[in-house]
KEZA-354934 format. One record per atom (N, C-alpha, C, O): residue number from 1; residue in three letters; chain; atom name; x, y, z. Coordinates in steps of 0.05 Angstrom, whole numbers, plus 32768, in hexadecimal, padded with zeros to 4 digits. Last residue first. Layout:
+------+------+-------+------+------+------+------+
! resi ! resn ! chain ! name !    x !    y !    z !
+------+------+-------+------+------+------+------+
!  NUM !  ALA !     A !   CA !    X !    Y !    Z !
...
+------+------+-------+------+------+------+------+
END
This chain:
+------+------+-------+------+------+------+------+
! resi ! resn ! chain ! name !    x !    y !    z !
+------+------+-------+------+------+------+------+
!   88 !  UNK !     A !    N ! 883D ! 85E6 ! 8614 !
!   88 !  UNK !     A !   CA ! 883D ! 860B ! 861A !
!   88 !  UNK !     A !    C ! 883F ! 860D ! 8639 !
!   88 !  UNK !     A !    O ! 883F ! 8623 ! 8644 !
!   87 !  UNK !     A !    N ! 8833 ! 85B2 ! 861D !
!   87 !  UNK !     A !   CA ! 8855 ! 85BC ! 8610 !
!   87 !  UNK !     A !    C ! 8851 ! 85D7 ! 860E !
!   87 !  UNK !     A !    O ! 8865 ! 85E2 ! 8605 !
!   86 !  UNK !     A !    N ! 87F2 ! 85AE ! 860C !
!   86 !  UNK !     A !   CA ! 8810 ! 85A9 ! 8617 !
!   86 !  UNK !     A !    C ! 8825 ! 85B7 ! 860A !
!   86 !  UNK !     A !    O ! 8828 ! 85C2 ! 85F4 !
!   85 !  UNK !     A !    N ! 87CE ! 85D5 ! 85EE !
!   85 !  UNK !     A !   CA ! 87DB ! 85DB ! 8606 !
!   85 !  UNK !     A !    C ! 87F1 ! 85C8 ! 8611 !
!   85 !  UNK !     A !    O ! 8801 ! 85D2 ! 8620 !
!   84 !  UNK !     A !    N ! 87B0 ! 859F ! 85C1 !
!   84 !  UNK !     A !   CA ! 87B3 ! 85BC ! 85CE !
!   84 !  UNK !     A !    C ! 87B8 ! 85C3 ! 85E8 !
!   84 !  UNK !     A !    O ! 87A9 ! 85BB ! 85FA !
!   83 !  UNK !     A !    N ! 87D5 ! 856B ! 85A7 !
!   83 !  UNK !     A !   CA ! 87C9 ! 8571 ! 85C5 !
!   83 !  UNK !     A !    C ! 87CD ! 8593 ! 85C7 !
!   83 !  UNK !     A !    O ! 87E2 ! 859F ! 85CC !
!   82 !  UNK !     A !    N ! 87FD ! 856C ! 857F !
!   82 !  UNK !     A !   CA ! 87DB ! 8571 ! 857D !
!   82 !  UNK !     A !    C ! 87CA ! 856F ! 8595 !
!   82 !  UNK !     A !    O ! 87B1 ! 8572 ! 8594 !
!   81 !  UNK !     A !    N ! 882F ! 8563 ! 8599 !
!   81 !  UNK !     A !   CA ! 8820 ! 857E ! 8588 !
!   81 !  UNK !     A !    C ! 880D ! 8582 ! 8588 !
!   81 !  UNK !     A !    O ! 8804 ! 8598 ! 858E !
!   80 !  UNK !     A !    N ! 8828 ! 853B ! 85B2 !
!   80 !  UNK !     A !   CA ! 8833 ! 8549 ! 85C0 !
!   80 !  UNK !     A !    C ! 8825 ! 8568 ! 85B5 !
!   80 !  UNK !     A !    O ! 8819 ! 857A ! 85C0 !
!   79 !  UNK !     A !    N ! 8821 ! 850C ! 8593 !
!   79 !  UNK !     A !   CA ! 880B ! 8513 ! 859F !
!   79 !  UNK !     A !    C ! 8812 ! 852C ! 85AD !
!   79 !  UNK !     A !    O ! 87FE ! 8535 ! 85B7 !
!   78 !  UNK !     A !    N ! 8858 ! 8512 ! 8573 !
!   78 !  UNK !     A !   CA ! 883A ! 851C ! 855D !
!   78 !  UNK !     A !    C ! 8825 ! 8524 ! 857C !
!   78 !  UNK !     A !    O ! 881B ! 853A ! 857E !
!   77 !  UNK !     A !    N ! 8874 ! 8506 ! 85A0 !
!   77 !  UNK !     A !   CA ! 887A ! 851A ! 8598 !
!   77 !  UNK !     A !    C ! 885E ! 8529 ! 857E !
!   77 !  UNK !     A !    O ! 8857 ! 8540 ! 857B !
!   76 !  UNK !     A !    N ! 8869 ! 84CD ! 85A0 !
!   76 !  UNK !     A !   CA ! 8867 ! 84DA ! 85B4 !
!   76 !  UNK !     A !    C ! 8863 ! 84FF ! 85B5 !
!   76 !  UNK !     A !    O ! 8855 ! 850D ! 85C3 !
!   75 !  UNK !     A !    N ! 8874 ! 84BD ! 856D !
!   75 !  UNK !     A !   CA ! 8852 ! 84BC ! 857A !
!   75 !  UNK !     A !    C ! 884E ! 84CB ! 858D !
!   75 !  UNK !     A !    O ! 8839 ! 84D8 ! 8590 !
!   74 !  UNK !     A !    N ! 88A4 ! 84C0 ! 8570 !
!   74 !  UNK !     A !   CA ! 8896 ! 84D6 ! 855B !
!   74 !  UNK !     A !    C ! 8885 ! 84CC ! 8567 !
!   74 !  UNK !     A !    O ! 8884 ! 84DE ! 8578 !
!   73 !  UNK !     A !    N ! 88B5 ! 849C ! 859D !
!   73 !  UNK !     A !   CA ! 88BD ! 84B8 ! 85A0 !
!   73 !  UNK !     A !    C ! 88AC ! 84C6 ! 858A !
!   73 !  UNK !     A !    O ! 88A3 ! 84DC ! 8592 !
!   72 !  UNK !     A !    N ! 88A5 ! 846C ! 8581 !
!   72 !  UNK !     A !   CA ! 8896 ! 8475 ! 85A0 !
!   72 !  UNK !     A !    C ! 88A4 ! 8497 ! 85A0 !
!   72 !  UNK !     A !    O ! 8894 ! 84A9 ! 85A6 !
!   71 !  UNK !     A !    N ! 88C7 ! 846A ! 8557 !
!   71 !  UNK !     A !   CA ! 88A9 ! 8466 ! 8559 !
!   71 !  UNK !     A !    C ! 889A ! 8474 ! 8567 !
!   71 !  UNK !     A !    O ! 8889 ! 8485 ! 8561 !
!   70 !  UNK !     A !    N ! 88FB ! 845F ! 8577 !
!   70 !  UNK !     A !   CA ! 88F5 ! 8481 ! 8562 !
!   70 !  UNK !     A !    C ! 88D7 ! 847C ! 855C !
!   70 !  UNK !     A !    O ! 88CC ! 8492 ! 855C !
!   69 !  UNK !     A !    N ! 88ED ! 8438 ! 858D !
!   69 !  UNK !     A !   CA ! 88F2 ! 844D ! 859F !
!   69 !  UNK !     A !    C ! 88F1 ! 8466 ! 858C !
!   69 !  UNK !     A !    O ! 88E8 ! 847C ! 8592 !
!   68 !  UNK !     A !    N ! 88EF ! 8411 ! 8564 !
!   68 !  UNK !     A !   CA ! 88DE ! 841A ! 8580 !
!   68 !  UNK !     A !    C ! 88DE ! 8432 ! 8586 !
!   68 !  UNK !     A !    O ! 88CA ! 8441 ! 8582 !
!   67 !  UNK !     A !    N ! 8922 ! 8413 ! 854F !
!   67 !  UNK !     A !   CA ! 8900 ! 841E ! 8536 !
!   67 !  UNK !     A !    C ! 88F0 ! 842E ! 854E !
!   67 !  UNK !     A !    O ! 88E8 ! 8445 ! 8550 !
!   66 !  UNK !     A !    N ! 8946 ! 8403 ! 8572 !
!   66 !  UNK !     A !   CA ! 8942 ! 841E ! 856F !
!   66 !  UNK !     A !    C ! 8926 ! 842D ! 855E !
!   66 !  UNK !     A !    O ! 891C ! 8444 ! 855E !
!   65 !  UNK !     A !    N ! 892A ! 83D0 ! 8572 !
!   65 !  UNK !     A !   CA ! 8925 ! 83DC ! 858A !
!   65 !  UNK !     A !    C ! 8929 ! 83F9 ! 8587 !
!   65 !  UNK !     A !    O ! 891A ! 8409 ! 8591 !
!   64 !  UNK !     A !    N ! 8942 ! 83C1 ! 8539 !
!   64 !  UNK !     A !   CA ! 8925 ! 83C1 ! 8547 !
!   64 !  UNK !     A !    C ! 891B ! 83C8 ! 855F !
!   64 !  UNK !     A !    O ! 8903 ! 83C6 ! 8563 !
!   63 !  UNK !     A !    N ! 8982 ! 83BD ! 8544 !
!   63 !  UNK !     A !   CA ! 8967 ! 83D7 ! 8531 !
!   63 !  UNK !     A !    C ! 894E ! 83D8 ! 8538 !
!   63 !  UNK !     A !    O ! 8943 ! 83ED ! 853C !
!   62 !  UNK !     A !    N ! 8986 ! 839A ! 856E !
!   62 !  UNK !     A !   CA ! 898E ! 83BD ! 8575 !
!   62 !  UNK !     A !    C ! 8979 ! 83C6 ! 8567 !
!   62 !  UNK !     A !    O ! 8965 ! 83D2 ! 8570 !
!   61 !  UNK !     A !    N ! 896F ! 8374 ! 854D !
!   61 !  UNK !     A !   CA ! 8962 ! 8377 ! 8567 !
!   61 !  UNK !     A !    C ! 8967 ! 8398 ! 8571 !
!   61 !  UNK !     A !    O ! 8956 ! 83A8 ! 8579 !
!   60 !  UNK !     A !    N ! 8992 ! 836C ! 8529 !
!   60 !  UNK !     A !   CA ! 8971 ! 8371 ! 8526 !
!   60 !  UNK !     A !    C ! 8966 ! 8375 ! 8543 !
!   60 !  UNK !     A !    O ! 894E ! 837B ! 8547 !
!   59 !  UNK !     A !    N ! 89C2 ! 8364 ! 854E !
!   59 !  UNK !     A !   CA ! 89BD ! 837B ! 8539 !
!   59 !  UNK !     A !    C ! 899B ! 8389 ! 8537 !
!   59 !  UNK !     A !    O ! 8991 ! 839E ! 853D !
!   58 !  UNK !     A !    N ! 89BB ! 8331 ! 855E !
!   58 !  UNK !     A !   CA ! 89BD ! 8345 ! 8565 !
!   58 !  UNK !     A !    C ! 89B0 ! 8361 ! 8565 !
!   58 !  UNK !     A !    O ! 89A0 ! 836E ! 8573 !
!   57 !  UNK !     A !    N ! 89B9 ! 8312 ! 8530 !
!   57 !  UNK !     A !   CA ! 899F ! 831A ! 8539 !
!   57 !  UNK !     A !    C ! 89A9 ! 8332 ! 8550 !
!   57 !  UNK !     A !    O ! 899B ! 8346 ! 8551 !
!   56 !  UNK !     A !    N ! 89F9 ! 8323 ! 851C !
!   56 !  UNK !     A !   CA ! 89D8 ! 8332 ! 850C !
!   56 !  UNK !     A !    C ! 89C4 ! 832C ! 8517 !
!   56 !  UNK !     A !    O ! 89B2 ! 833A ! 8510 !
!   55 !  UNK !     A !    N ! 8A05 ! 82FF ! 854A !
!   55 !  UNK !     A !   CA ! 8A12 ! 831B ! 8549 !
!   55 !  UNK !     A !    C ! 89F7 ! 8326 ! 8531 !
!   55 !  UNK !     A !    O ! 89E2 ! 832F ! 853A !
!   54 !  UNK !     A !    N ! 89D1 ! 82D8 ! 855F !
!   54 !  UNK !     A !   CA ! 89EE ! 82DC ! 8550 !
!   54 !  UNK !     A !    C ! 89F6 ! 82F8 ! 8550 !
!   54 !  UNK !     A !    O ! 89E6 ! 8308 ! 8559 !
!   53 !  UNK !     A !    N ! 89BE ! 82B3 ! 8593 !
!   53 !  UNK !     A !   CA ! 89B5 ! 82CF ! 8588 !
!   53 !  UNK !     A !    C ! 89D0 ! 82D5 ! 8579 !
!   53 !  UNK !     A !    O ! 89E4 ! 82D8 ! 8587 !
!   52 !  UNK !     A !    N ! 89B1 ! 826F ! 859D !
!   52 !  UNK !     A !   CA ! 89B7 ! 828A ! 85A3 !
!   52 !  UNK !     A !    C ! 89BB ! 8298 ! 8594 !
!   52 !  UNK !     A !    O ! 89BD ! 828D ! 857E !
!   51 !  UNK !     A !    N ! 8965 ! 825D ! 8592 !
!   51 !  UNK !     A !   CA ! 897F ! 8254 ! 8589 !
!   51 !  UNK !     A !    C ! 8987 ! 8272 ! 8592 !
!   51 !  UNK !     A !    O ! 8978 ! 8286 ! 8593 !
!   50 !  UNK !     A !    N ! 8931 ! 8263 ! 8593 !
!   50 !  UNK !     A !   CA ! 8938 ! 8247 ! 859E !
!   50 !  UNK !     A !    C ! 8958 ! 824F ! 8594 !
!   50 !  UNK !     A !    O ! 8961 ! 823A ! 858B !
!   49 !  UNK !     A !    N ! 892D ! 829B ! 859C !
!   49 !  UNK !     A !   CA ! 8921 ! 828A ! 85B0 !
!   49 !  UNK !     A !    C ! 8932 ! 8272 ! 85B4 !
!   49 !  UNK !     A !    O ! 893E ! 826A ! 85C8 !
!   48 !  UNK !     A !    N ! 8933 ! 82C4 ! 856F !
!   48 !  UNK !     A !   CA ! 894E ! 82BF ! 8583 !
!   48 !  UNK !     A !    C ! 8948 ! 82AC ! 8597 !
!   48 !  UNK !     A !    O ! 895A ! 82AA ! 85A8 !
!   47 !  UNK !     A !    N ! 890F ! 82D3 ! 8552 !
!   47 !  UNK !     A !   CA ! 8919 ! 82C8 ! 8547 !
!   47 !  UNK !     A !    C ! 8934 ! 82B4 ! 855A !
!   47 !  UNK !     A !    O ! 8941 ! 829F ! 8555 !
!   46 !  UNK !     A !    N ! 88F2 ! 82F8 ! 857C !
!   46 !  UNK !     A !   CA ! 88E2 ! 82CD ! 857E !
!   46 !  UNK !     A !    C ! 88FA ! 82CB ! 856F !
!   46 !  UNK !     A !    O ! 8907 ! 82BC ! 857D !
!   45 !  UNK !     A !    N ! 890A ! 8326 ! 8574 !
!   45 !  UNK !     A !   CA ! 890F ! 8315 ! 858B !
!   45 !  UNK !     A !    C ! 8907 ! 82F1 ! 858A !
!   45 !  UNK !     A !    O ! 8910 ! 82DC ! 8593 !
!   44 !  UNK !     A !    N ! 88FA ! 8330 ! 8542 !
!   44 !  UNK !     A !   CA ! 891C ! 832A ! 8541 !
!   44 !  UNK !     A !    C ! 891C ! 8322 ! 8563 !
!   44 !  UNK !     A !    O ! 8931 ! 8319 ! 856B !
!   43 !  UNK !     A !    N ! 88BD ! 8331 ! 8551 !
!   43 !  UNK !     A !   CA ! 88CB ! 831D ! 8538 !
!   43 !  UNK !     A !    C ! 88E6 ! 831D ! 853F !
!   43 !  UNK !     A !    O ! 88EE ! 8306 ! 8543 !
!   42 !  UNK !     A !    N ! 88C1 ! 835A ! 8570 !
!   42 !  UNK !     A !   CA ! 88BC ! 8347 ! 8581 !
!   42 !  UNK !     A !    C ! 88BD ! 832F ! 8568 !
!   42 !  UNK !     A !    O ! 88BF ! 8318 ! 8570 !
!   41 !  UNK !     A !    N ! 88CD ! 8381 ! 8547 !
!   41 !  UNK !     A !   CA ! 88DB ! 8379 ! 8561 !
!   41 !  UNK !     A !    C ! 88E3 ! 8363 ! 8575 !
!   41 !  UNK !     A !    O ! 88F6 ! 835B ! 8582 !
!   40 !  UNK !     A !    N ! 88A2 ! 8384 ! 852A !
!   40 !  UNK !     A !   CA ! 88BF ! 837B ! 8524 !
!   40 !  UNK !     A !    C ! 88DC ! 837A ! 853B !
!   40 !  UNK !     A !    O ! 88F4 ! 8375 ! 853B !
!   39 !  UNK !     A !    N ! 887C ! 8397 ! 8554 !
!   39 !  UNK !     A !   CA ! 887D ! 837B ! 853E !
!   39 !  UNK !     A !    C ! 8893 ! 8373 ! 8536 !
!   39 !  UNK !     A !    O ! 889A ! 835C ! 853A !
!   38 !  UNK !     A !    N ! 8892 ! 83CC ! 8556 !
!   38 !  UNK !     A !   CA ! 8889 ! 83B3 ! 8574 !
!   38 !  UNK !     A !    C ! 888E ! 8395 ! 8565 !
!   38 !  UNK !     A !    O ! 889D ! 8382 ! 856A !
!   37 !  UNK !     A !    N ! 8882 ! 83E2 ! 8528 !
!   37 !  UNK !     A !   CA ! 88AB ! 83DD ! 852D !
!   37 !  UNK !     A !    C ! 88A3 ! 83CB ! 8546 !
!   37 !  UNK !     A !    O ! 88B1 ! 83B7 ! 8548 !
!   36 !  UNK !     A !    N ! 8855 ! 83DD ! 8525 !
!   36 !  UNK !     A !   CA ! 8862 ! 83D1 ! 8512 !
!   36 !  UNK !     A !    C ! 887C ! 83CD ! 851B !
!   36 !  UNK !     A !    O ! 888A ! 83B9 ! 8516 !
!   35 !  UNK !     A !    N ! 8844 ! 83FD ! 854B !
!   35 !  UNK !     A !   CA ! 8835 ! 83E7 ! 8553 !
!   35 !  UNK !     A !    C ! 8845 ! 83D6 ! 8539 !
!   35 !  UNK !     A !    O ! 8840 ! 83BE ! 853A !
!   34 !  UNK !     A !    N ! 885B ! 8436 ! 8535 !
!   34 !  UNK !     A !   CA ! 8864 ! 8429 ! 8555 !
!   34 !  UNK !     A !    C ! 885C ! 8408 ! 8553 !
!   34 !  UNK !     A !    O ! 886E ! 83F9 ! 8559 !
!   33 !  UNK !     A !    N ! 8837 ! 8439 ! 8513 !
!   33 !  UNK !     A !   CA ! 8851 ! 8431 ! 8508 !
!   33 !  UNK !     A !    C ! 886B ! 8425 ! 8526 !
!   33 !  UNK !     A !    O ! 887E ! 8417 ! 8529 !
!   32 !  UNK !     A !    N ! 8810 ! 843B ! 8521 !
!   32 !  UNK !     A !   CA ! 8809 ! 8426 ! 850A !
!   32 !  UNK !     A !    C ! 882E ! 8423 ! 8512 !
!   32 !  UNK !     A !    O ! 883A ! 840E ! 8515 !
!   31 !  UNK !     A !    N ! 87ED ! 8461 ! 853D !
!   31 !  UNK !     A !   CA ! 87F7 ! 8458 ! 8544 !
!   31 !  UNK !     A !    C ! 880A ! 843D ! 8536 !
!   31 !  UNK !     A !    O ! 8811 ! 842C ! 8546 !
!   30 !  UNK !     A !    N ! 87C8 ! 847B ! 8517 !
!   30 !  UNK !     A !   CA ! 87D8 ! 848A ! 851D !
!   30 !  UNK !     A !    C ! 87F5 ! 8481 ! 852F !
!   30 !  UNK !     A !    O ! 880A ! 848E ! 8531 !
!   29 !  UNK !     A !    N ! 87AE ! 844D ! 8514 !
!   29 !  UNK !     A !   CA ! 87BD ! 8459 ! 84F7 !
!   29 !  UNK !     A !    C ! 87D1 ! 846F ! 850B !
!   29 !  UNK !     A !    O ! 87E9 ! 846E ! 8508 !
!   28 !  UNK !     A !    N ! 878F ! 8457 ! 8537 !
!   28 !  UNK !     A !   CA ! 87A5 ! 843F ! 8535 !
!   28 !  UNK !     A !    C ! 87AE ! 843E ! 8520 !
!   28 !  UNK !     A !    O ! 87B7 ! 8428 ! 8519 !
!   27 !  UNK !     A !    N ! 877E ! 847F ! 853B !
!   27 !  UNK !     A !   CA ! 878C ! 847B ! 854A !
!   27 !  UNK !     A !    C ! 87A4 ! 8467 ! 854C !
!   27 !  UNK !     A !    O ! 87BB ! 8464 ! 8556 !
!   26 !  UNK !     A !    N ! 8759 ! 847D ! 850C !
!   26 !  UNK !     A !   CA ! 8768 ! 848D ! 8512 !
!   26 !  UNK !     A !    C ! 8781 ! 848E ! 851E !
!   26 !  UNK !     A !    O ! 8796 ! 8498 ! 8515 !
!   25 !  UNK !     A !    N ! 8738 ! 8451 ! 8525 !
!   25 !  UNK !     A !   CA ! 874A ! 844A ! 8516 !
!   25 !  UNK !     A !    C ! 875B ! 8461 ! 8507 !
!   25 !  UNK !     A !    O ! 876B ! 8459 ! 84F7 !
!   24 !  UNK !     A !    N ! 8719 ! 8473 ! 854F !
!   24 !  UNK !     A !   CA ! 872D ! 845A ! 8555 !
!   24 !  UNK !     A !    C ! 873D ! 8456 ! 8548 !
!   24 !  UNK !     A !    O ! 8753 ! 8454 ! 8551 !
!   23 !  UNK !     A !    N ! 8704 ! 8493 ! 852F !
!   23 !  UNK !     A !   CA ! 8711 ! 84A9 ! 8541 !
!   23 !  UNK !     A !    C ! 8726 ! 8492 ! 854C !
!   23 !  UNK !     A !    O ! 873E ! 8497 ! 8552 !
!   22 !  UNK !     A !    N ! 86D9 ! 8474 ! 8519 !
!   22 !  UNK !     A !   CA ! 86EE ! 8482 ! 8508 !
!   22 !  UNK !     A !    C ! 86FE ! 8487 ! 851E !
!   22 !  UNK !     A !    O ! 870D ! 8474 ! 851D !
!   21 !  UNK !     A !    N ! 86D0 ! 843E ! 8542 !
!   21 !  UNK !     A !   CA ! 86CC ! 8455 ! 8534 !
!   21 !  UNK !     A !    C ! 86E3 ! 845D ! 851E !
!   21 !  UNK !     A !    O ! 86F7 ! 8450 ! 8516 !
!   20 !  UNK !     A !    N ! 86C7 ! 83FA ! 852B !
!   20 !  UNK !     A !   CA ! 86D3 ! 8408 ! 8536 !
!   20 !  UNK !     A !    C ! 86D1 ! 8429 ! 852B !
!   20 !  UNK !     A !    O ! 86D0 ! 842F ! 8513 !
!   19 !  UNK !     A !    N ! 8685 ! 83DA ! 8538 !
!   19 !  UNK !     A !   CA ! 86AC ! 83E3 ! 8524 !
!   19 !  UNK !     A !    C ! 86B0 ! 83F1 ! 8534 !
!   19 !  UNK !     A !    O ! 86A3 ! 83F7 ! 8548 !
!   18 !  UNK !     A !    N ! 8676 ! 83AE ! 856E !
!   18 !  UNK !     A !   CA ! 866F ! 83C6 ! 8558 !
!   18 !  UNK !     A !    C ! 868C ! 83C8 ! 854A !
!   18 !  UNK !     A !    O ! 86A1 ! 83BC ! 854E !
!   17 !  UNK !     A !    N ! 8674 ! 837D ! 858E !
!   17 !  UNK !     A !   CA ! 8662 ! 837C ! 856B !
!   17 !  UNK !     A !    C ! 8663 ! 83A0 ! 855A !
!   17 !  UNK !     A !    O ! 8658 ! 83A8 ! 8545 !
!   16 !  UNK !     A !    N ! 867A ! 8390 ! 85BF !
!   16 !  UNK !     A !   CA ! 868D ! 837C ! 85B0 !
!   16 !  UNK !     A !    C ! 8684 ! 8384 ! 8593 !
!   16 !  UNK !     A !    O ! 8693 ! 8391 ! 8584 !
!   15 !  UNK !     A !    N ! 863F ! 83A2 ! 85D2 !
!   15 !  UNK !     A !   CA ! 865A ! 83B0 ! 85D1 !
!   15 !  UNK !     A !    C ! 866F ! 83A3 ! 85BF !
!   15 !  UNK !     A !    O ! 8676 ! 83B3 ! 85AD !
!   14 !  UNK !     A !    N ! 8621 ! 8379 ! 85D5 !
!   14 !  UNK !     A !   CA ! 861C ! 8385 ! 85C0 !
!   14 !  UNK !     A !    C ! 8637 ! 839C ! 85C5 !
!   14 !  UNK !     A !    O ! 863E ! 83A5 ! 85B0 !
!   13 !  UNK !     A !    N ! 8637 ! 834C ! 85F7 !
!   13 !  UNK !     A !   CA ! 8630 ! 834A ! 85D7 !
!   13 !  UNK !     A !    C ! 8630 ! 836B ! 85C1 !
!   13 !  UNK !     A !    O ! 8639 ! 8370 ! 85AA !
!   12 !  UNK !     A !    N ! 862F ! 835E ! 8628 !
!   12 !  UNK !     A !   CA ! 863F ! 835E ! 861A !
!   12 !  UNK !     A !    C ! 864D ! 8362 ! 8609 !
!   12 !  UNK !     A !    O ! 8661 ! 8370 ! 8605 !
!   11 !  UNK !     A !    N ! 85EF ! 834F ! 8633 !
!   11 !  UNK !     A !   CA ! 85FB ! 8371 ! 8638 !
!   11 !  UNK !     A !    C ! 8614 ! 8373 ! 862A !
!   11 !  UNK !     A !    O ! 8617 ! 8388 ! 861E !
!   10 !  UNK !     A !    N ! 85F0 ! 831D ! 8625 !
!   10 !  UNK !     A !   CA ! 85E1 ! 832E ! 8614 !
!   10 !  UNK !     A !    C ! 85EE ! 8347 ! 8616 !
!   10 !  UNK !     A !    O ! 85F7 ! 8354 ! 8603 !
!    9 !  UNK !     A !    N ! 8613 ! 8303 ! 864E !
!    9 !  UNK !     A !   CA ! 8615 ! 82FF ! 8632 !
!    9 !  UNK !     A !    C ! 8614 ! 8319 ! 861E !
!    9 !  UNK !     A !    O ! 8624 ! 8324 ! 8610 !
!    8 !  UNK !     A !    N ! 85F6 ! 8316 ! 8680 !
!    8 !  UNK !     A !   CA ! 8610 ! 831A ! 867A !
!    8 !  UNK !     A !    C ! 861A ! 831B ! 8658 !
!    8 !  UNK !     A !    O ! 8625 ! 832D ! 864D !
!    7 !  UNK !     A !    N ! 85C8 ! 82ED ! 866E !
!    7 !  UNK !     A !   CA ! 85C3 ! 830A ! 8677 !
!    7 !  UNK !     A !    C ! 85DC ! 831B ! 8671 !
!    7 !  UNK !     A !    O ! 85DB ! 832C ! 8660 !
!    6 !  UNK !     A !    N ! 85DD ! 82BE ! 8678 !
!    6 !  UNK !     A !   CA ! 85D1 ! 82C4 ! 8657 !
!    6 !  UNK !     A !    C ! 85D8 ! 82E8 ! 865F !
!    6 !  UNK !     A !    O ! 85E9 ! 82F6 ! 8655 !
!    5 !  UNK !     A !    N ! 85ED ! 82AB ! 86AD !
!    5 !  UNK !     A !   CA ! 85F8 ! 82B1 ! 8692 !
!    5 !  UNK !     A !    C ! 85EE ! 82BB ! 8678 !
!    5 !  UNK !     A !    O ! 85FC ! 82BF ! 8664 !
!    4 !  UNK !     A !    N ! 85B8 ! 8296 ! 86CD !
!    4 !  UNK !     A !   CA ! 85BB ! 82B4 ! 86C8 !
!    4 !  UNK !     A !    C ! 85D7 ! 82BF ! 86B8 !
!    4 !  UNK !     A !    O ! 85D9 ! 82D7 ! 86B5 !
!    3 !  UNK !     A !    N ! 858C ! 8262 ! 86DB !
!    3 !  UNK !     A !   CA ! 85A1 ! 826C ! 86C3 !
!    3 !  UNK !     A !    C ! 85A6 ! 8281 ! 86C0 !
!    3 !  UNK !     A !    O ! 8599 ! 8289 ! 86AD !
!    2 !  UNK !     A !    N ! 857C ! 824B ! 8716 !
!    2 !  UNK !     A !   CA ! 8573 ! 8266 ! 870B !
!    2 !  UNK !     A !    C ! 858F ! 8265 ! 86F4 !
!    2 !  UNK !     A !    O ! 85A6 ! 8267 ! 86FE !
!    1 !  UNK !     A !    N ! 8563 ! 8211 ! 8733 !
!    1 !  UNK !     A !   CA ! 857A ! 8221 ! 872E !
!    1 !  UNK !     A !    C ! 8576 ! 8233 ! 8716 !
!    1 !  UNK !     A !    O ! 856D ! 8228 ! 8702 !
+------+------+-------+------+------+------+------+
END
């Protein structure tokens, strides 16, 4: 019987093992503040798991879904500009 896992391994390996470019972490800077209000979102939701949701978790929950959505609308709106030719 022929061992042919290693082979898979190697071709793998070496993609996983690099940094990340510049042009990536750009992106995720650029993306930093969407991927922050998600986090606090999904914090004022776990806060509401084991017990029901009071009028201020509520609350944190409205604000943190609105962070969302004004997040995702300026990301939406930055990629909007710097894409030459949309929106002409």
């Amino acid at each position: 019987m022929e061992y042919i896992g290693a082979v898979q391994a190697v071709v793998t390996a070496v993609e996983l093992d690099r940094e990340p470019s510049a042009v990536e972490l750009d992106a995720i800077e650029l993306e930093m503040p969407l991927i922050t209000a998600e986090v606090e979102l999904l914090d004022a939701q776990i806060i509401t798991l084991d017990r029901p949701a009071s009028e201020l978790d509520a609350r944190r929950i409205r604000r943190a879904r609105r962070k969302v959505l004004a997040a995702r609308r300026a990301l939406a709106n930055q990629a909007a500009v710097s894409v030459p030719g949309v929106g002409a």
